[in-house]
N, C-alpha and C positions, 0 to 999 in steps of 0.2 A: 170744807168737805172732809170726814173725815177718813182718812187711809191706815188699813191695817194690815198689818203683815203675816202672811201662811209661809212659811219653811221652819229651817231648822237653824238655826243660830250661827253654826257653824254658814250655812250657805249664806245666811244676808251678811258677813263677815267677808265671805267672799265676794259677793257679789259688788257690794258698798262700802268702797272705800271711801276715806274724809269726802272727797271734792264730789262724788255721787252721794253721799248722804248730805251734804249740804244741798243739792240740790234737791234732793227730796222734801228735806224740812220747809225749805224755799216754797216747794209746791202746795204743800199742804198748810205750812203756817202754825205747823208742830211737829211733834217728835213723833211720827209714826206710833203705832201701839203694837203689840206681837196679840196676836188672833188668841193667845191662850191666858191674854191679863184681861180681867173687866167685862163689864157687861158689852155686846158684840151688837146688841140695838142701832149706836146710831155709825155702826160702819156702812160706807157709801162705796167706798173703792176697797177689793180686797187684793192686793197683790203678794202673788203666789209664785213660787217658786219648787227646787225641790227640798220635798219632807213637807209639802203641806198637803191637807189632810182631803177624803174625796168630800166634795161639797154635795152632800146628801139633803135627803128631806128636810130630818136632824139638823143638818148644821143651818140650814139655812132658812129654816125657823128662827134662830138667834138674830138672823140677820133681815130685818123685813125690810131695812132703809137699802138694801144692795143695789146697784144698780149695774156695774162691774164690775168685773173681775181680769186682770191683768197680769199673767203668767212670763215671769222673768227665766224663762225655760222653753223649751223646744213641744213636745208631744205633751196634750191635757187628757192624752185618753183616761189616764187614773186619776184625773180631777173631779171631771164633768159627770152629772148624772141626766137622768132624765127627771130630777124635779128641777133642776136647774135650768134647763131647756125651754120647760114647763112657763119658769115665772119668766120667760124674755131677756134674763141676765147676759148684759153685753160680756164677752168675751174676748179676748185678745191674745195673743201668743208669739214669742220672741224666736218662733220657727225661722225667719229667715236668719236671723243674726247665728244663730247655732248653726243654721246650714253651712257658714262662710269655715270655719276649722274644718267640719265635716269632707269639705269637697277639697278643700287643700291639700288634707290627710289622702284624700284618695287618689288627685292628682301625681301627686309626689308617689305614690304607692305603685300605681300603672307604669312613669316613667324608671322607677329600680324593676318592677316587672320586667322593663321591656332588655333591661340586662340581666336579669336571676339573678338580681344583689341576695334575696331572701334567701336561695340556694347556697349561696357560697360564703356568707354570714352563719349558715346552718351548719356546714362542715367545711371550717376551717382549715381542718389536716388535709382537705382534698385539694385546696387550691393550685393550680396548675399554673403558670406563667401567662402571659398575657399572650406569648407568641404560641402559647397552643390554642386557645379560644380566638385571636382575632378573625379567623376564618368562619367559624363556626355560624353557619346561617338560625341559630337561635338565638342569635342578640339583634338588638338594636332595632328602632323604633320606625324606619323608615320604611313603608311600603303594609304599614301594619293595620290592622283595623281592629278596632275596639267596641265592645257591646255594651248599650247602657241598660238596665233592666228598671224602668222606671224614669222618667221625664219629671221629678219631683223637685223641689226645690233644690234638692243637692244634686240632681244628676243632671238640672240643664245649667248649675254652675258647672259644673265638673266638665260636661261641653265645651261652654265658653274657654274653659283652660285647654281644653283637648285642642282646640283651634289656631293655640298658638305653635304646633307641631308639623314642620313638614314632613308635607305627604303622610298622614295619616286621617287614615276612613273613619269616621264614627256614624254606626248603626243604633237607633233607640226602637225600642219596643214597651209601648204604652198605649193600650185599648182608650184612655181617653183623654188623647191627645191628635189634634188637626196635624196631618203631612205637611200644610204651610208654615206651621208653627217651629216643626221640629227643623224645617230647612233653613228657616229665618236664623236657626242658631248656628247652623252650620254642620248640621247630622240629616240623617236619611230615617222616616220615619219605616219597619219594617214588620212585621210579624215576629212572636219570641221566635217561633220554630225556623223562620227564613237564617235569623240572625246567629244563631248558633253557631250554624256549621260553616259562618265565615269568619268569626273573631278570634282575635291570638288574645285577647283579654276579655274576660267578663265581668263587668261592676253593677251590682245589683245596687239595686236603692226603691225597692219598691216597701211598700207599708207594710206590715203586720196586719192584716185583716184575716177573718174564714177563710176567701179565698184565694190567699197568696200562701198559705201552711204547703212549705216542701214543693212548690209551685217550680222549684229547680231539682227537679230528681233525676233518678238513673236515669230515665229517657232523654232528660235532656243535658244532662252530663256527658253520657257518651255520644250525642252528637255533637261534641266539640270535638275542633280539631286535638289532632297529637302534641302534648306540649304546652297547649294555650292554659294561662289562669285566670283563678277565680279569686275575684274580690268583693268582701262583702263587709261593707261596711255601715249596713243596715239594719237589721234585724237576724237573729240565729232561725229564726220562724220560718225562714221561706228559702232554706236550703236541706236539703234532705243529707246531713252530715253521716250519716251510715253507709250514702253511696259516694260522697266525695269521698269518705277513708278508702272503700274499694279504688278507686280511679287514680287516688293517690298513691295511694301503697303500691301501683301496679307503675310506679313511674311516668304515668299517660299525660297528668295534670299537676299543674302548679295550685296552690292555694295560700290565700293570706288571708287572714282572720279577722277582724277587732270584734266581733259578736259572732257567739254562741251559740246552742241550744243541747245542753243549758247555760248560761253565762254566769260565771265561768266555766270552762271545760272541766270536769273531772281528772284529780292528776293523775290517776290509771290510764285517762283517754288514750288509744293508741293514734290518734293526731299529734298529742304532742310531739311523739318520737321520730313522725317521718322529717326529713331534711327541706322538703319540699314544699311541706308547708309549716307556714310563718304567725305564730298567733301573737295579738297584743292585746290590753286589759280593755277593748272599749274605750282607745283614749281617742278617737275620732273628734269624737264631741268635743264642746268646750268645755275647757278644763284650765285652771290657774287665773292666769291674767286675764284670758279669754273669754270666760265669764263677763267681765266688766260689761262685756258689749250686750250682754243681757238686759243686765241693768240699765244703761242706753235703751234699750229697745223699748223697755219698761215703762223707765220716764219720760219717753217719748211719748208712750201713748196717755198716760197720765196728763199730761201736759193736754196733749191733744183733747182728751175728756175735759179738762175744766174749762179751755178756752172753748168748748163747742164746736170743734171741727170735725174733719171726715178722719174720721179710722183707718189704715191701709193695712191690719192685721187682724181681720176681727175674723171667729173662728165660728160658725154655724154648724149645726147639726149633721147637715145634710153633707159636712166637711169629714166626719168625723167615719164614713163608709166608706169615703177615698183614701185616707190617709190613717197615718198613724199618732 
């Protein structure tokens, strides 16, 4: 069957090293082909990654023998078309494996939250001794409770880690998600607006859709308590950053970054400048080594396609209005 490759050079470099490109050739019984040598006729499997291109009317005309499509990357919304939909092309996506750095990054990010490492990392010259903060009822994790914004694959890992913390409450807020599900993880299923005005941290993880744009505005910025932060390690889409600078600036809120809107900030951004809030490039995602487990996920399901089994990451239409 033959398999061909949509990124960029650089990414299958990263993604496949010696011992996963051996396995690749292994699967298919040749050298993969790159989606932009040769005639594209008798491609059966296309595995996609990022830099590959959207699989249009166009493209997939070239391709009549397709039958998959197998994404070594996280989100296909700028993959997928609607003639793609159209012809029944199986889909796949390595969303869970990118979930796992995503929810690590965030974990680790809530627990320095829960001391204002990002504060005191921000202005060093301020640092005070230990014996003036040990008292100060704005640290530490104990008695705390945390918002998750989104029940998605990263944010009911990020749960799971929350749970290894005493005494601390986790609240999720997600229109379509069962209260027995959210409890089975060890969180309290709540309404955004209930969940607000109880959290000392807020971690969004909800999609990029219509109806999530700035879906976290003033209104509901300032019903956080005094103090509590925001973390967003989701989309820049579904935070209204014009009123986090107001809430910031006013000393109210803490804030940490890894996305945008726009991503990247603007270096005039006046975010960069306040101490309070903490921005990084987007490295949530899998990035370096971490990658690999892409690739993993990939030939997984690769593997899984030629032997005839059941798929456990196959991505529908009907996926693509819940998620991002």
């Amino acid at each position: 069957m033959r398999v061909r490759t949509a990124m960029s050079p650089e990414v299958f470099d990263l993604l496949f090293d010696s011992a996963r490109l051996q396995r690749l050739q292994a699967l298919t019984s040749s050298s993969p082909l790159a989606i932009d040598h040769g005639d594209l006729a008798d491609t059966e499997i296309l595995l996609t990654s990022w830099g590959a291109p959207r699989l249009d009317a166009e493209m997939l005309d070239r391709m009549p023998r397709l039958r998959a499509v197998v994404h070594a990357a996280g989100s296909v919304q700028g993959l997928v078309s609607d003639a793609l939909w159209r012809r029944e092309i199986i889909v796949t996506s390595a969303a869970d494996a990118n979930a796992v750095p995503v929810a690590e990054y965030t974990f680790a990010t809530i627990i320095l939250a829960f001391k204002r490492a990002f504060l005191h990392m921000r202005t060093p010259s301020a640092i005070l001794g230990w014996g003036d903060l040990v008292g100060s009822l704005k640290y530490g994790s104990v008695g705390r409770t945390v918002g998750i914004v989104g029940f998605s694959r990263i944010g009911r890992r990020v749960v799971r880690m929350l749970g290894q913390l005493d005494d601390v409450r986790i609240l999720v807020a997600d229109p379509f998600v069962a209260p027995e599900v959210v409890a089975a993880a060890g969180a309290e299923l709540v309404s955004l607006g209930s969940l607000l005005g109880q959290v000392d941290v807020l971690s969004l993880h909800a999609p990029a859709l219509p109806e999530t744009h700035h879906m976290i505005g003033g209104t509901e910025l300032a019903a956080l308590r005094d103090g509590a932060t925001v973390i967003n390690t989701a989309r820049g889409w579904i935070l209204d950053h014009d009123a986090l600078l107001r809430e910031c600036a006013s000393g109210r809120l803490d804030a940490v970054l890894d996305v945008t809107e726009p991503d990247p900030l603007p270096a005039d951004s006046p975010l960069r400048e306040l101490p309070n809030v903490a921005l990084t490039p987007h490295i949530a995602g899998s990035m370096g080594t971490e990658a690999r487990r892409l690739a993993d996920s990939a030939l997984d399901d690769i593997e899984t396609l030629l032997r005839g089994g059941i798929l456990s990451q196959v991505i529908t239409r009907r996926d693509m209005e819940l998620s991002a």
